[in-house]
C-alpha positions as CSV (number, residue, x, y, z in Angstrom):
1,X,0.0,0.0,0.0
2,X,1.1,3.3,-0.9
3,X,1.6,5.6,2.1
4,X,2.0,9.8,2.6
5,X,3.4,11.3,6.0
6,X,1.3,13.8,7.8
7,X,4.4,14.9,10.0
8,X,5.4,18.5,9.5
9,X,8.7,19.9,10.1
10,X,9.5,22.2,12.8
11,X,10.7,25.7,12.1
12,X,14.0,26.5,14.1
13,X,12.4,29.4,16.0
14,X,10.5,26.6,17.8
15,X,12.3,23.3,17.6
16,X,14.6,24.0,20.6
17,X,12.3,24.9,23.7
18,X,9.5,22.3,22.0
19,X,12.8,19.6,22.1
20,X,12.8,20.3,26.0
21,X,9.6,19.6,26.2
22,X,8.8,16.7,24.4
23,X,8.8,14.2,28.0
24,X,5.8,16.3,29.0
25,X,3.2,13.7,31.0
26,X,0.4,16.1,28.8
27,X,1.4,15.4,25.0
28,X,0.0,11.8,24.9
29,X,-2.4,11.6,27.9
30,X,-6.0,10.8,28.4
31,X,-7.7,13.5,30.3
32,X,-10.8,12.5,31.9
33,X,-13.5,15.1,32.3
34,X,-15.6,14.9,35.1
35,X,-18.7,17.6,35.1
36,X,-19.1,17.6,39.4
37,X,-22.6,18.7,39.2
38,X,-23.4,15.6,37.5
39,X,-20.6,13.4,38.5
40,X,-21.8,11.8,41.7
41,X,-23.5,12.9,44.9
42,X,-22.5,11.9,48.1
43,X,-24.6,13.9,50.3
44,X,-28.3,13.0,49.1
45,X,-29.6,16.4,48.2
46,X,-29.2,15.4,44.2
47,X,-26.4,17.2,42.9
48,X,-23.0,15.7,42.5
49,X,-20.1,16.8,44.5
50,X,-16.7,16.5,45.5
51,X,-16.6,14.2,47.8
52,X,-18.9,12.1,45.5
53,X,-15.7,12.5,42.6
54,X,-13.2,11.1,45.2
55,X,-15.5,8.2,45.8
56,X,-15.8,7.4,42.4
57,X,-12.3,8.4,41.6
58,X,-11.2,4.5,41.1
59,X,-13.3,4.5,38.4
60,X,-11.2,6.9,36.4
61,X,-8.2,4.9,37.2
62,X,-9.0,1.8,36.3
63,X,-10.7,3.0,33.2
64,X,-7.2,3.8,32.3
65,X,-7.2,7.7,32.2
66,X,-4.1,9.7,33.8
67,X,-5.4,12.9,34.8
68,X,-9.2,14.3,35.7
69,X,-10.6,18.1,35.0
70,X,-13.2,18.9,37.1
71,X,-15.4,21.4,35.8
72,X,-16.2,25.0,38.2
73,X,-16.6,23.9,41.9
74,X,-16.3,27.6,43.5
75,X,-18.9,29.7,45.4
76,X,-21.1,30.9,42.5
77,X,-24.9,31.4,42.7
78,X,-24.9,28.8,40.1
79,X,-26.0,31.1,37.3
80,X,-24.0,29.0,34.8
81,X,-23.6,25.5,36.4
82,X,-20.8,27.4,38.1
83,X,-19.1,29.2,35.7
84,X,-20.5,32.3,37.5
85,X,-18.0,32.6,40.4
86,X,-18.2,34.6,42.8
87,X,-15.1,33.8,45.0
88,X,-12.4,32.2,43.6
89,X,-10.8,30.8,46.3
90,X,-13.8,28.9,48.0
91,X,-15.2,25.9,47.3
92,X,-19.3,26.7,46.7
93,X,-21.2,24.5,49.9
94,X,-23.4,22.1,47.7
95,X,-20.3,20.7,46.5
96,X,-18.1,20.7,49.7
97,X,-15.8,22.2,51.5
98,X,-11.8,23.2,50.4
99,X,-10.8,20.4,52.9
100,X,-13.0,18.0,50.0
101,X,-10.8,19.5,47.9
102,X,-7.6,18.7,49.2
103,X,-9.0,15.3,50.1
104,X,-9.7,14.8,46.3
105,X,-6.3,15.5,45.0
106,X,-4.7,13.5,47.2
107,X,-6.6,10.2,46.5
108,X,-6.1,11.3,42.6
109,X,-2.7,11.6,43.1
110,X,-2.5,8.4,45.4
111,X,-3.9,6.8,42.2
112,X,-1.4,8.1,39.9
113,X,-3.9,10.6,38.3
114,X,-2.8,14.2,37.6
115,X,-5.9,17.0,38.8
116,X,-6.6,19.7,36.5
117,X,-9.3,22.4,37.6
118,X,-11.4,24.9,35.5
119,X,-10.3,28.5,35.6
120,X,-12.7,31.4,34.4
121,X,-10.9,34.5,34.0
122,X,-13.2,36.0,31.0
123,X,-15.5,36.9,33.6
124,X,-16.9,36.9,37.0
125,X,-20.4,36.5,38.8
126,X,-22.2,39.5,39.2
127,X,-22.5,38.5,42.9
128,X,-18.9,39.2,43.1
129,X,-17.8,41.7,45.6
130,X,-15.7,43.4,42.9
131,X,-18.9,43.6,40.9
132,X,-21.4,44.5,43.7
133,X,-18.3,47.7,44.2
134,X,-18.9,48.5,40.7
135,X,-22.7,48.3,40.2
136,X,-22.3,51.1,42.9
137,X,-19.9,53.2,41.0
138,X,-16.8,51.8,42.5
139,X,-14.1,50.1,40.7
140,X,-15.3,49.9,37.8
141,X,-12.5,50.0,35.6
142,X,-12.0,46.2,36.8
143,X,-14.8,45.5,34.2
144,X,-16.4,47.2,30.7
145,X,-18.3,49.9,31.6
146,X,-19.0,52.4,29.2
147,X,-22.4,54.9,28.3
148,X,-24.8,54.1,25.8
149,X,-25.7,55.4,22.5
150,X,-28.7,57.2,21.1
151,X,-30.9,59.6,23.4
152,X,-30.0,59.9,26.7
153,X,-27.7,56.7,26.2
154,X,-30.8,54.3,26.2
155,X,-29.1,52.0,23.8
156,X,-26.2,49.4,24.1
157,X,-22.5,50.8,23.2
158,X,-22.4,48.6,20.0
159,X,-24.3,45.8,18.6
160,X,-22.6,42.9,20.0
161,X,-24.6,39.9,21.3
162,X,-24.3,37.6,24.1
163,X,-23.5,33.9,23.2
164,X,-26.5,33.1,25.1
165,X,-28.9,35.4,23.4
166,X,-30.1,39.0,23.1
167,X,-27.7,42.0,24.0
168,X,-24.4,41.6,25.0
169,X,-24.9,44.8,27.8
170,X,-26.7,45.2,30.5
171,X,-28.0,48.9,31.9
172,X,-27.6,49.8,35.4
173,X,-29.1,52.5,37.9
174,X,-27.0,55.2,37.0
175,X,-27.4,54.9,32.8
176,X,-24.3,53.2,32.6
177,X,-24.0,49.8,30.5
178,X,-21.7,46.9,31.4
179,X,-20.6,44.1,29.0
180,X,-21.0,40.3,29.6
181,X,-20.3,37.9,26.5
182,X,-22.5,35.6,28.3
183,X,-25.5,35.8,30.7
184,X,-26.0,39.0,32.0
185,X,-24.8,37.5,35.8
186,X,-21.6,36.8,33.9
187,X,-20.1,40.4,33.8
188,X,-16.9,40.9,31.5
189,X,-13.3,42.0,33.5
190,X,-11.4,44.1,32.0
191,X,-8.0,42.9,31.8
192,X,-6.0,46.1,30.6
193,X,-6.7,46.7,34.4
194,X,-3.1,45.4,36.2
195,X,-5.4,44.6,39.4
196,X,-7.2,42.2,37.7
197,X,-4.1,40.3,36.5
198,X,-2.5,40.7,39.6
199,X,-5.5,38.8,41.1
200,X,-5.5,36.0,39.0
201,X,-1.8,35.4,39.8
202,X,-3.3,35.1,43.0
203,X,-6.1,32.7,42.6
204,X,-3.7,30.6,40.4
205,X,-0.8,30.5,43.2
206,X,-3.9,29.3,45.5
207,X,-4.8,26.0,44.0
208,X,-1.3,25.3,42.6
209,X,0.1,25.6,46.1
210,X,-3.2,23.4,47.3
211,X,-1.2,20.8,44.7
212,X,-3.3,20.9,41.3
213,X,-1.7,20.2,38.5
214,X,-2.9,22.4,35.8
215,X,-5.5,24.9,34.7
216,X,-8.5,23.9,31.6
217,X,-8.7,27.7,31.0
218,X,-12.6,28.7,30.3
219,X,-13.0,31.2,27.3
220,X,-8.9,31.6,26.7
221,X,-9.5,33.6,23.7
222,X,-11.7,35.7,25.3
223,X,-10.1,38.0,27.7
224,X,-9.2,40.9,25.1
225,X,-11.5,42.9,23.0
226,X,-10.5,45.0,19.8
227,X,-9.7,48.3,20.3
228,X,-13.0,50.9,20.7
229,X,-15.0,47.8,20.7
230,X,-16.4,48.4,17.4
231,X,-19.6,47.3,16.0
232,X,-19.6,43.8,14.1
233,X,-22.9,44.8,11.9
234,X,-24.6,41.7,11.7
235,X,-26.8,39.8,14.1
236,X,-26.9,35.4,14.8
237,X,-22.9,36.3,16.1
238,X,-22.7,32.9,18.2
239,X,-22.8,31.3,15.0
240,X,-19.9,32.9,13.5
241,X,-17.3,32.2,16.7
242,X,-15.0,29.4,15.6
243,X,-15.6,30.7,11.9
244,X,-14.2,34.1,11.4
245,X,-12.4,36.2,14.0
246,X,-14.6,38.9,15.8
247,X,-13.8,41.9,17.7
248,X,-14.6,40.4,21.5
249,X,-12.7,37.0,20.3
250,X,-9.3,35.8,19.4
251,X,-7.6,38.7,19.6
252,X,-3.9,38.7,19.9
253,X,-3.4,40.7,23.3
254,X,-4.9,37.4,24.5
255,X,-1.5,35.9,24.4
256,X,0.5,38.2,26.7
257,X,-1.8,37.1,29.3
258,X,-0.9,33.5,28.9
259,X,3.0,33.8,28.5
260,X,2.5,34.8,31.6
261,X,0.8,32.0,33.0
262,X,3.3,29.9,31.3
263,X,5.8,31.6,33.6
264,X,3.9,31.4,36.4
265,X,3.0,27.6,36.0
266,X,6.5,27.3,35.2
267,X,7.8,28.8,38.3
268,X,6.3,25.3,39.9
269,X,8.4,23.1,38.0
270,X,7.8,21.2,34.5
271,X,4.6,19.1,35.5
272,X,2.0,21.9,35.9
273,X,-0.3,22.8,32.6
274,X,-2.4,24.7,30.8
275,X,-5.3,24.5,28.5
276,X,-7.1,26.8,26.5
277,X,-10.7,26.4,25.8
278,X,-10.2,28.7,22.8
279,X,-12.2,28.9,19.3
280,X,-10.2,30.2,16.7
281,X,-11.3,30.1,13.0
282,X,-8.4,28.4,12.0
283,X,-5.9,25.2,13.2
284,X,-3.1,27.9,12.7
285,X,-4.7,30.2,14.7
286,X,-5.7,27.5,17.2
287,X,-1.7,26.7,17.3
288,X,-0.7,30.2,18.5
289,X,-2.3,29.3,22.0
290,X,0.2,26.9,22.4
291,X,3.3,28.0,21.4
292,X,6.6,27.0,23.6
293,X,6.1,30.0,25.5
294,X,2.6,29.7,25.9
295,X,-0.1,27.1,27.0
296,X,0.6,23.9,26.4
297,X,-2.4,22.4,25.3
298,X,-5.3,23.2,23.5
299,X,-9.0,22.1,22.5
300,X,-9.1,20.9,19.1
301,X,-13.0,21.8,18.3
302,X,-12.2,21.3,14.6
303,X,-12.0,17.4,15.3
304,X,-15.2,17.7,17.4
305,X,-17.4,19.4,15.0
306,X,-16.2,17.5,11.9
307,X,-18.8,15.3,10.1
308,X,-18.8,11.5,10.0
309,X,-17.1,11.2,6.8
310,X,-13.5,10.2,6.3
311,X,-12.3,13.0,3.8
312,X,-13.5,15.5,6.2
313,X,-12.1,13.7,9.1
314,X,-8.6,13.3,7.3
315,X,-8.4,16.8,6.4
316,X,-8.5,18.0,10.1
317,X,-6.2,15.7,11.1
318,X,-3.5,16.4,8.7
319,X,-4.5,20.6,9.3
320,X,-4.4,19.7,13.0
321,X,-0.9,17.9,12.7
322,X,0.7,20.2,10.5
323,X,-0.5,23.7,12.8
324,X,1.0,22.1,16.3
325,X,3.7,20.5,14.7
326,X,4.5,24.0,13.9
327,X,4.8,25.3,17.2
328,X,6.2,22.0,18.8
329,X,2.9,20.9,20.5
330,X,0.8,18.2,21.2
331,X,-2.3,17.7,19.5
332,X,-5.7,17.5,21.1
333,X,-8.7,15.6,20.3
334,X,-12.1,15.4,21.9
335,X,-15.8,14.0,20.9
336,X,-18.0,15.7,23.6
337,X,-17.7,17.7,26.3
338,X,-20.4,19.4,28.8
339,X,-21.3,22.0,26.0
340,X,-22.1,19.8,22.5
341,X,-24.8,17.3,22.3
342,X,-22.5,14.2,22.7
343,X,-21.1,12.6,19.8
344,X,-23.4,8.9,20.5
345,X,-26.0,11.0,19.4
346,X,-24.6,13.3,17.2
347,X,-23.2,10.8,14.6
348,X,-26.6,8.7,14.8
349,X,-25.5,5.7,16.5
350,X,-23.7,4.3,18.9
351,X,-21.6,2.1,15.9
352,X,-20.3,5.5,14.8
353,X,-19.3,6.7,18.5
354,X,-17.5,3.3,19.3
355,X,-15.5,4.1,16.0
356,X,-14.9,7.5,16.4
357,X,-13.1,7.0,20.2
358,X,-10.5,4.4,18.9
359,X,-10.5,6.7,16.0
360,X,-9.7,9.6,18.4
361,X,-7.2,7.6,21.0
362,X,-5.3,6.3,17.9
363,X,-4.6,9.6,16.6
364,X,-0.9,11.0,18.1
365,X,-1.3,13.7,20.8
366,X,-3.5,13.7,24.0
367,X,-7.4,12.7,24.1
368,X,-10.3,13.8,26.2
369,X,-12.8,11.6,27.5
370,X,-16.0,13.3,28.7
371,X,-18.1,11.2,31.9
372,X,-20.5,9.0,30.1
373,X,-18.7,8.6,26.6
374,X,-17.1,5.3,28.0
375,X,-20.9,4.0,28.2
376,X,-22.1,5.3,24.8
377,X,-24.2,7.3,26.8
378,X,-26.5,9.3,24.4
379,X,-28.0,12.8,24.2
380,X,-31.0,13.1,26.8
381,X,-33.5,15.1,23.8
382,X,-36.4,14.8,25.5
383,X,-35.8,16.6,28.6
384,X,-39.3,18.8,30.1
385,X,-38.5,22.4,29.7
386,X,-39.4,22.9,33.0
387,X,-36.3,20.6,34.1
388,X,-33.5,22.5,31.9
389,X,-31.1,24.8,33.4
390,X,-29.5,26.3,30.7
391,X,-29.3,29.8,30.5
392,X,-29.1,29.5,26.8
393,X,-32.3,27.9,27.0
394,X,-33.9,30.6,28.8
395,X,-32.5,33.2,27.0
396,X,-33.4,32.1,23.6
397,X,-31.7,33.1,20.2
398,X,-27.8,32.4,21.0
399,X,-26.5,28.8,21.3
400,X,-28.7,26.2,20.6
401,X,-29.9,25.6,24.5
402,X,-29.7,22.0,25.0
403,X,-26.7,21.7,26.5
404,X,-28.7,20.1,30.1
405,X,-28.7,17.3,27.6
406,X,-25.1,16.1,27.4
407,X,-25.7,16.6,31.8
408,X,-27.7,14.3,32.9
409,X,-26.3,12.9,36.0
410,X,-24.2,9.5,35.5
411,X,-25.8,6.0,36.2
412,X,-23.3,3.7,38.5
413,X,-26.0,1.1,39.2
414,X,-28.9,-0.9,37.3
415,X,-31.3,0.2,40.0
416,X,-32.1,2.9,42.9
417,X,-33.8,6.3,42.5
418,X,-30.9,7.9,40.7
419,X,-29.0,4.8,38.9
420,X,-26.6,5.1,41.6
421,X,-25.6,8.4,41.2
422,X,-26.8,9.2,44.9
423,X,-28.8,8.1,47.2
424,X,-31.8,10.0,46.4
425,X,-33.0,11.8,43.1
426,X,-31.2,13.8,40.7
427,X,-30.8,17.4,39.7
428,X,-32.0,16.2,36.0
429,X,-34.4,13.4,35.1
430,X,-32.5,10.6,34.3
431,X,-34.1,8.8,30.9
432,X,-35.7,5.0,32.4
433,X,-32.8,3.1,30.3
434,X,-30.2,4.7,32.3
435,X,-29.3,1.4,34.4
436,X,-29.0,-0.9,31.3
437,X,-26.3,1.8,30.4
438,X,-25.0,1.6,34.0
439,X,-21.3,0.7,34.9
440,X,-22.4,-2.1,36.7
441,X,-24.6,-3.2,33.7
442,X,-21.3,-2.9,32.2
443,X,-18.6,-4.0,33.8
444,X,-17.2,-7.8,33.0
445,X,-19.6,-7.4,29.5
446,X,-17.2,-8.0,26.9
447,X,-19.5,-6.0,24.3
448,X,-20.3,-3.3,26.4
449,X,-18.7,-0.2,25.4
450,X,-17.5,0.1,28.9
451,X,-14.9,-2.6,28.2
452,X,-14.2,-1.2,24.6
453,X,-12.8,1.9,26.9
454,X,-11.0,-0.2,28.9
455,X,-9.3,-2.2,26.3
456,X,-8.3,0.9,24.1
457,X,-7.2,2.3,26.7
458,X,-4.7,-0.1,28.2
459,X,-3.6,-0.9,24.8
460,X,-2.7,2.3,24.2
461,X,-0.9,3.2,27.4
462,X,1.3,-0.4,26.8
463,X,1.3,-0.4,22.7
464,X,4.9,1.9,21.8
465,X,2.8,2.5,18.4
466,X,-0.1,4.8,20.1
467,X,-0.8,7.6,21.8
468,X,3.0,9.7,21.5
469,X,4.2,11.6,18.3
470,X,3.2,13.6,16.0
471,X,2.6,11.9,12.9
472,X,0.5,9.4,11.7
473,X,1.4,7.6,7.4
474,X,-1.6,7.5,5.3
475,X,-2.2,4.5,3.2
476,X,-4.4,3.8,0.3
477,X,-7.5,2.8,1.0
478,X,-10.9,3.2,-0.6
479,X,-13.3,6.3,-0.5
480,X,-15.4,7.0,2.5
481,X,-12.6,4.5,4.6
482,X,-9.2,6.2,6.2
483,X,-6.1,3.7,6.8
484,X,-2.9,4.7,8.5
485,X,0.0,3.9,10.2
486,X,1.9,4.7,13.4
487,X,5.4,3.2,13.6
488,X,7.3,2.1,16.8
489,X,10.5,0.1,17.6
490,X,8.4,-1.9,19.3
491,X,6.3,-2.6,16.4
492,X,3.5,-0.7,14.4
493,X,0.1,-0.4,14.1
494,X,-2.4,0.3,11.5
495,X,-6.0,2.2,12.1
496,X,-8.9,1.3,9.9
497,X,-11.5,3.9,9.7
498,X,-14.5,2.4,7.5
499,X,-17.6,5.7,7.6
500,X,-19.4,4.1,4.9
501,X,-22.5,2.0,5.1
502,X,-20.8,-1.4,3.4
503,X,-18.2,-3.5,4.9
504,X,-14.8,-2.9,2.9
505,X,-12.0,-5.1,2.5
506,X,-8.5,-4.2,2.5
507,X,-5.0,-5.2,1.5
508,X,-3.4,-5.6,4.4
509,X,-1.2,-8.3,6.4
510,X,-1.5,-8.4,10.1
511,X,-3.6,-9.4,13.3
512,X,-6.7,-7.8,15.1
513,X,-6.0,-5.4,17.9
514,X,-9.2,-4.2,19.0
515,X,-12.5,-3.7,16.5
516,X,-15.3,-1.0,17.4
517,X,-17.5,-3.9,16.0
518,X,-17.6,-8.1,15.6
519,X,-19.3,-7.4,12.4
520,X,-17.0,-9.1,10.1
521,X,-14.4,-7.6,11.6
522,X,-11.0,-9.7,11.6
523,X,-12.2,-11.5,8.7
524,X,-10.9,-11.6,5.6
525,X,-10.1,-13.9,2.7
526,X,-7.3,-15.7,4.7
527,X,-7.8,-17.4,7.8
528,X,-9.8,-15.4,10.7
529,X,-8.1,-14.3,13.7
530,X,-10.2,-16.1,16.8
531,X,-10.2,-13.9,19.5
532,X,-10.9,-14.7,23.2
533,X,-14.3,-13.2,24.5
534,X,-15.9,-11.5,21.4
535,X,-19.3,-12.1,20.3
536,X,-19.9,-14.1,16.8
537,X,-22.5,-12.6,14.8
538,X,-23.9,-13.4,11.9
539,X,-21.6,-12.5,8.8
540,X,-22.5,-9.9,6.6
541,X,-24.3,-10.5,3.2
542,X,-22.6,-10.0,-0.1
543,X,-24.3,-6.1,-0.4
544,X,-23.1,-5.0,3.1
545,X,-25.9,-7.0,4.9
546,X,-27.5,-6.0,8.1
547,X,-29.0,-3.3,7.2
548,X,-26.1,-1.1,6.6
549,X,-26.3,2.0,8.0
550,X,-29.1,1.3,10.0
551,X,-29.1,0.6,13.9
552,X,-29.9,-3.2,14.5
553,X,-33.1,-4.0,16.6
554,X,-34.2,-0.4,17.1
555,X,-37.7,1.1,15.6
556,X,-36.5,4.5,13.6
557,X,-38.3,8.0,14.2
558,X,-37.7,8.9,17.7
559,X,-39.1,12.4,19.3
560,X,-38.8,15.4,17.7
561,X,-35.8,16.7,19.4
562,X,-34.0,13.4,18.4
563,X,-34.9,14.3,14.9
564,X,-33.0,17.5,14.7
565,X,-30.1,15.9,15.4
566,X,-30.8,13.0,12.4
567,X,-29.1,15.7,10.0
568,X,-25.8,15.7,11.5
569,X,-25.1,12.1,11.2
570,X,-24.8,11.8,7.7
571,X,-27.3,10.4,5.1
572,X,-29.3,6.9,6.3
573,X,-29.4,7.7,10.0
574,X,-32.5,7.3,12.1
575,X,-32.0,8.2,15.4
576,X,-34.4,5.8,18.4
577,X,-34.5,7.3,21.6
578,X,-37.4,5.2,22.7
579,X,-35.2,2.0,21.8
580,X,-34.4,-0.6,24.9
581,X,-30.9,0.6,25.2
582,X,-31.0,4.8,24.4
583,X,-30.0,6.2,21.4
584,X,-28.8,4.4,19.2
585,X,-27.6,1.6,21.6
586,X,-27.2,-2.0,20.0
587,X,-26.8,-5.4,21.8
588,X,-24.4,-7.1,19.3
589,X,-21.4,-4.7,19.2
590,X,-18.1,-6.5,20.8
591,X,-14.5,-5.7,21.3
592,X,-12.0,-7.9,19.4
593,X,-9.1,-8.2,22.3
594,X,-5.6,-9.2,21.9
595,X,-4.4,-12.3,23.7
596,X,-4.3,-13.0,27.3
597,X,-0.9,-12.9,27.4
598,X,-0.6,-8.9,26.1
599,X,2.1,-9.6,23.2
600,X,0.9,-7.4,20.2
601,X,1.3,-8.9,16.6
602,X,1.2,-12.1,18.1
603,X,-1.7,-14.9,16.9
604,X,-3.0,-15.3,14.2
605,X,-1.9,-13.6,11.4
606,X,-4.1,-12.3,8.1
607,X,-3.2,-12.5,4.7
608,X,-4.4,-10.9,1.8
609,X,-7.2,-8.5,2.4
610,X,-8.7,-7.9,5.7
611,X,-12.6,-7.0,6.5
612,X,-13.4,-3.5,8.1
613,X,-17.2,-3.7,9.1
614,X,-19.4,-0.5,8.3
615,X,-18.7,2.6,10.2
616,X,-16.1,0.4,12.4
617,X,-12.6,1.1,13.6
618,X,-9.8,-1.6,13.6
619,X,-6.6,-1.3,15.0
620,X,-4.1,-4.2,13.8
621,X,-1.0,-4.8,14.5
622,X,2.0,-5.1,12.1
């Protein structure tokens, strides 16, 4: 098979501080994401918290992960599932105490798992006492204040809008206006004001000295606006961030502020990160974030918002390669987080999700794994309006408002009033299938994408082949299916990506990793590899068979806020939310496992051409 390299050079201006850093623990890791609100809850009163993360913390470890984020746990009226704070330095009382806190990262780091905690430095709550000074005409240069336009300054200083909907300012008493990006409890800082910078030192010092080990950074592009804050001139603007830059995003003054993080994170020794939650328009403008002197990792949204199909997909790779390669950093890669309706349901079955994540943890870099991915957990679409919490909900015309969706509170058990999650309810109703999708449903099930998790995982950590670099070699392959190589001393491995709706076969000479899928996977015209504890199925017909494309045992349709998400799965896709399992969940899915004994390449080998299953993922080893 022919093959291209996707491995950009390094420019000289960067090669020598990204050389130094190249042992990082953060280039190749899996980061866990844990979403405390919805996490688990210790206490009873229905909301997770963290002493209900360090409970459940041996979880994460032996799912094979080696750090955990934990999104916003400080005081804050809760505005924005916390991402409203209002002190920085306190740990808000329905999720504990700072003595939890400690606690947690102990028994993390007693597990050998790295802590990382949300920062929000775009903004503040507007129960802040900084904030509560300004609404009164004190301070306020620590935030955007400025008069209004038109008669008597009745309207907003420009037409910018808030992500969530409607105006992007807020009036108060005295006729002055105030900008927040967000909700209007969410009030901008201004960080041309040395205070606030100096305060942030501060707050970072705390909870690095408390022992964390890095910062997820909310809204990293965000802290600098253009110059006289001038008008953009259309409306629908939360649909253009990501796309094109604007004058409240991305700007460049953004990166002074993080050099001097870097230092400052620095200043504790090599181990302690950064990561920017930034959307840039661009890979090479994502790439700036993380230059040597910078942050050293950052989300790759591009891979997240790509479209199941593999030209697509291999273009954001190869642009995502090529712009940190540039710079000398790590990848990222990420299918759902607490903000995006989760990839299960996004791609339109749970086939396609299984794919995608040993798609994603094949790919060279570091991955992020979002609570409840590792169950094939799908969108909750049917939520009552009266349940959602969302201030995009409530608001209206910004993002699309279903992000309560993608946080439902996680099922641990089959039974109970909350699946487990606590010992009473939950904050959000939990969908009646929950405890099939449990991880005691799970655990020991050989075709449960629990144990897919599992599997990838420790392959990955123990293969040489996955996980670390920054390349991966393209071979020939078919359209609609993506093959490529990563090379080790240790020996390689080669990914199989099939997006289409018909099994493909493939010349290729090797033996059967892990599959996404049994169907017809390892199979080929030679002899097939027989691997311990997956689950024959019936093979497929001569035209695909099965069904292709279609989810196995599940009536199509669904609600009508499943159906909005049909269109972002590709062509073919039904989505069944009313099915036994959840959306998109089949019974007949299992993990082809390496042998007992661990030794990769070993077995059975295949000759000639080798079977990928429709929209499957195969590793094999070479």
């Amino acid at each position: 098979m022919a093959h291209e390299l996707t491995s950009p050079s390094l420019p000289d201006s960067a090669s020598s501080c990204a050389s130094a850093a190249r042992t990082g623990w953060w280039r190749d890791a899996v980061i866990y994401q844990v979403y405390v609100r919805s996490f688990a809850d210790s206490d009873g009163d229905g909301i997770g918290d963290l002493r209900g993360v360090r409970e459940r913390l041996p979880h994460i470890a032996r799912l094979g992960a080696d750090a955990v984020w934990l999104t916003p746990f400080y005081a804050s009226p809760q505005a924005d599932g916390g991402y409203d704070v209002a002190d920085y330095r306190a740990v808000d009382p329905v999720f504990g105490d700072l003595a939890d806190a400690d606690d947690l990262v102990r028994a993390a780091h007693d597990l050998g798992l790295k802590v990382i905690v949300d920062i929000v430095p775009n903004h503040t709550s507007d129960r802040h006492p900084w904030f509560e000074q300004a609404r009164a005409g004190v301070g306020r240069d620590r935030y955007v204040f400025r008069p209004g336009r038109g008669p008597g300054g009745a309207e907003p200083p420009n037409d910018w809008e808030s992500v969530f909907g409607g105006p992007a300012w807020t009036r108060v008493a005295d006729g002055a206006w105030y900008l927040h990006l967000f909700a209007p409890e969410q009030p901008d800082l201004n960080w041309k004001n040395e205070e606030v910078r100096d305060e942030f030192d501060s707050v970072l010092r705390f909870w690095l000295d408390l022992g964390v080990d890095g910062f997820r950074i909310d809204v990293a592009h965000g802290m600098v606006k253009a110059e006289g804050l001038p008008d953009i001139g259309q409306g629908q603007q939360a649909k253009l961030i990501g796309i094109q830059r604007l004058p409240f995003f991305d700007q460049d003054g953004v990166h002074e502020i993080h050099r001097g993080w870097r230092r400052l994170l620095e200043s504790y020794g090599p181990e302690r990160i950064g990561v920017a939650e930034a959307w840039a328009p661009t890979p090479e403008r994502l790439a700036l974030y993380v230059r040597p002197d910078e942050l050293h990792q950052a989300f790759n949204f591009q891979f997240l918002n790509c479209a199941w199909d593999a030209a697509a997909l291999r273009s954001v790779v190869d642009e995502s390669l090529r712009a940190t390669a540039s710079v000398g950093a790590p990848t990222t890669w990420v299918l759902s987080n607490h903000d995006v309706v989760r990839h299960t349901t996004r791609y339109g079955s749970l086939e396609r999700a299984r794919a995608a994540a040993l798609l994603m943890l094949a790919l060279p870099g570091s991955a992020y794994v979002y609570q409840g991915e590792e169950l094939g957990l799908p969108e909750v679409v049917d939520l009552p309006d009266e349940a959602r919490q969302d201030p995009a909900f409530l608001r209206g015309d910004g993002q699309d408002g279903l992000r309560d969706g993608s946080r439902v509170p996680l099922p641990w058990t089959q039974d109970g009033p909350s699946y487990g999650f606590g010992p009473a309810g939950s904050w959000l109703p939990q969908p009646r299938e929950w405890g099939a999708l449990s991880v005691a449903a799970q655990t020991a099930d050989p075709t449960s994408t629990l144990e897919l998790y599992r599997e990838a995982l420790r392959i990955r950590r123990e293969h040489p082949a996955l996980g670390a670099g920054d390349a991966v070699e393209w071979l020939d392959a078919p359209e609609g299916v993506l093959a490529f190589r990563r090379r080790a001393e240790g020996g390689d491995v080669v990914v199989t990506l099939n997006t289409t709706a018909r099994r493909v076969d493939l010349p290729l000479t090797g033996s059967p990793l892990l599959s996404s899928t049994t169907r017809g996977g390892g199979v080929g015209d030679g002899p097939a590899a027989e691997a311990p504890h997956s689950t024959r199925v019936a093979p497929a017909s001569p035209d695909g068979g099965e069904g292709a494309g279609s989810v196995a045992g599940l009536p199509t349709g669904g609600s009508p806020r499943a159906r909005q998400f049909a269109g972002m799965a590709g062509p073919g896709i039904d989505l069944a939310p009313e099915g036994p399992h959840g959306n998109g969940v089949i019974g007949d899915t299992a993990p082809v496992l390496p042998s007992p004994a661990g030794e990769f390449g070993r077995g059975v080998a295949l000759a000639h051409n080798v079977r990928v299953p429709a929209d499957s993922c195969v590793w094999w080893a070479i």
